[in-house]
C-alpha positions in Angstrom: 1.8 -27.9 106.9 1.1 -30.7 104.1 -2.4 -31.6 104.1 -3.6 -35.0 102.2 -7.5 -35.0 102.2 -9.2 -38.3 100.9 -12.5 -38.3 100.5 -15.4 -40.2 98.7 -17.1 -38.3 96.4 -16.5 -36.2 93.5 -17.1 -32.5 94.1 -19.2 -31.9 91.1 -22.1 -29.3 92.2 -20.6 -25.6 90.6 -21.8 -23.7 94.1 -19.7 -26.4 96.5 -16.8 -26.3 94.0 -16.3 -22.4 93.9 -16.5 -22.5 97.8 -14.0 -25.2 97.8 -11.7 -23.4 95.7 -12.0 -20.3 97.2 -11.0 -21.6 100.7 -7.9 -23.7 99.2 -6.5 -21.2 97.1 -6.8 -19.0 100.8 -5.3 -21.7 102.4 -0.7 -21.0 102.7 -0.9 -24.8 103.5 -0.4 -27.3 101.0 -3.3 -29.7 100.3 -3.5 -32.4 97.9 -7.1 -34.0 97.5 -7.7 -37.0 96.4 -11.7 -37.9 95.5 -13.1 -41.5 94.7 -16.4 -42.4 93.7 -18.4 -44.3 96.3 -17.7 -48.4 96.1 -20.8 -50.6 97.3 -18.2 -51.7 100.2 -16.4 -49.7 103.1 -13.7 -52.1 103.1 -12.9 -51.4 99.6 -13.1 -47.7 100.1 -10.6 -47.8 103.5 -7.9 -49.5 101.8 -8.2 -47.1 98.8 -8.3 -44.2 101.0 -5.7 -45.1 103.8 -3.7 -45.8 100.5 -3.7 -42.1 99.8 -2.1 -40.9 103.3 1.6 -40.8 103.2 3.2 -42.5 105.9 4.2 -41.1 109.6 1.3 -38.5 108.6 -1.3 -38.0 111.7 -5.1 -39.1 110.1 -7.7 -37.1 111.5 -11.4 -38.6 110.4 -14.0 -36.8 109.9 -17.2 -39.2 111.6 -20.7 -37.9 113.1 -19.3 -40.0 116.3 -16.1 -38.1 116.6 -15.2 -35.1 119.2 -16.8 -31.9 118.6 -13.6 -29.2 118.8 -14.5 -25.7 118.9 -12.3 -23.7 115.7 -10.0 -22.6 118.9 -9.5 -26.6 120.0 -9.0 -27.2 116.2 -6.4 -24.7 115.8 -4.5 -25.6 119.0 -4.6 -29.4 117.6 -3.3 -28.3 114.2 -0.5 -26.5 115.8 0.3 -29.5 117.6 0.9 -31.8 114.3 3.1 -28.9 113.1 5.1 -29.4 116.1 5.6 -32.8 117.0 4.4 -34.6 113.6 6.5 -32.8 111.3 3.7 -30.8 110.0 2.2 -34.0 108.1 -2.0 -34.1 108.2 -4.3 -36.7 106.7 -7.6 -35.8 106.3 -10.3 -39.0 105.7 -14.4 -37.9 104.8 -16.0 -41.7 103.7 -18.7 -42.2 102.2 -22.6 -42.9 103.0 -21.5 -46.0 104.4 -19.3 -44.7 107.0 -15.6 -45.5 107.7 -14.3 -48.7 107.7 -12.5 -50.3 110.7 -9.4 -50.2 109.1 -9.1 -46.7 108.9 -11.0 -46.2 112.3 -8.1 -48.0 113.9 -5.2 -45.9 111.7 -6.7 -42.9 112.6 -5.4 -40.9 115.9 -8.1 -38.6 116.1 -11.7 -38.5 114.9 -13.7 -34.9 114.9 -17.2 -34.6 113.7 -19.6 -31.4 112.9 -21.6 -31.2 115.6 -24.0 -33.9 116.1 -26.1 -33.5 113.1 -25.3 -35.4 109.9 -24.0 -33.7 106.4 -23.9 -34.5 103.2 -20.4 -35.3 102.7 -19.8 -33.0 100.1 -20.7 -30.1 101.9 -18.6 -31.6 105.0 -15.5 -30.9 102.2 -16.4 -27.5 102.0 -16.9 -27.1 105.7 -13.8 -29.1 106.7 -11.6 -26.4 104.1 -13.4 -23.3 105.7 -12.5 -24.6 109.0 -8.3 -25.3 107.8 -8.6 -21.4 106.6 -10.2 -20.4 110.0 -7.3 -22.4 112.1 -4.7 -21.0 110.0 -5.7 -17.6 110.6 -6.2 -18.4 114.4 -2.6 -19.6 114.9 -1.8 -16.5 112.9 -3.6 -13.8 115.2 -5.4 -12.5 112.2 -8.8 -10.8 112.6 -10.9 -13.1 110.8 -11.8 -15.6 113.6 -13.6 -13.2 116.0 -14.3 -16.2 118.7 
């Protein structure tokens, strides 16, 4: 799986970072991120981010308003972009100001955390624990005790 995440927001805070970094390096997927600081308009920041996704790659956003999966749904959906979308994920966190319509209307899937909103830099951290769980999932490893 090749796994583009865009995201607003520079992961600065030493805590979020290690956590980050500990679930990429766990990850046998390959993940490219790509972090922007937040513009004053969602407009800007959908074309800058949208310009990040390689093409024929299936964007899944990352919105309060999206479909709550359990890590079971999200492991069955992942498995399904490594089957019939040549194994090609973007991955799209805005920023406080929401996503733009340009990259609601790209996107082919939005998910969300539960109805509660997060900061978005924890959502990073949450998002790469949840790619580690699904991996390990589709993998009938132990770790995922569902």
């Amino acid at each position: 799986m090749q796994i583009t995440l865009a995201a607003i927001g520079k992961l600065k805070d030493p805590a979020l970072k290690s956590l980050y970094e500990e679930y990429k390096k766990r990850l046998e997927w390959k993940l490219v991120l790509h972090e922007f600081e937040a513009k004053a308009s969602t407009g800007q920041e959908g074309a800058v981010l949208l310009g990040t996704i390689p093409p024929s790659t299936f964007l899944i956003t990352l919105d309060e308003n999206g479909e709550n999966l359990t890590s079971e749904e999200f492991a069955t959906c992942l498995q399904d972009i490594q089957l019939y979308h040549q194994g090609k994920l973007g991955l799209i966190i805005g920023g406080p100001n929401g996503l733009s319509k340009e990259i609601k209307d790209r996107s082919q899937k939005s998910i969300a955390f539960g109805p509660m909103t997060w900061p978005h830099l924890l959502v990073r951290v949450m998002l790469l624990e949840q790619l580690y769980r699904a991996q390990q999932i589709l993998k009938g490893h132990p770790y995922h005790r569902g």
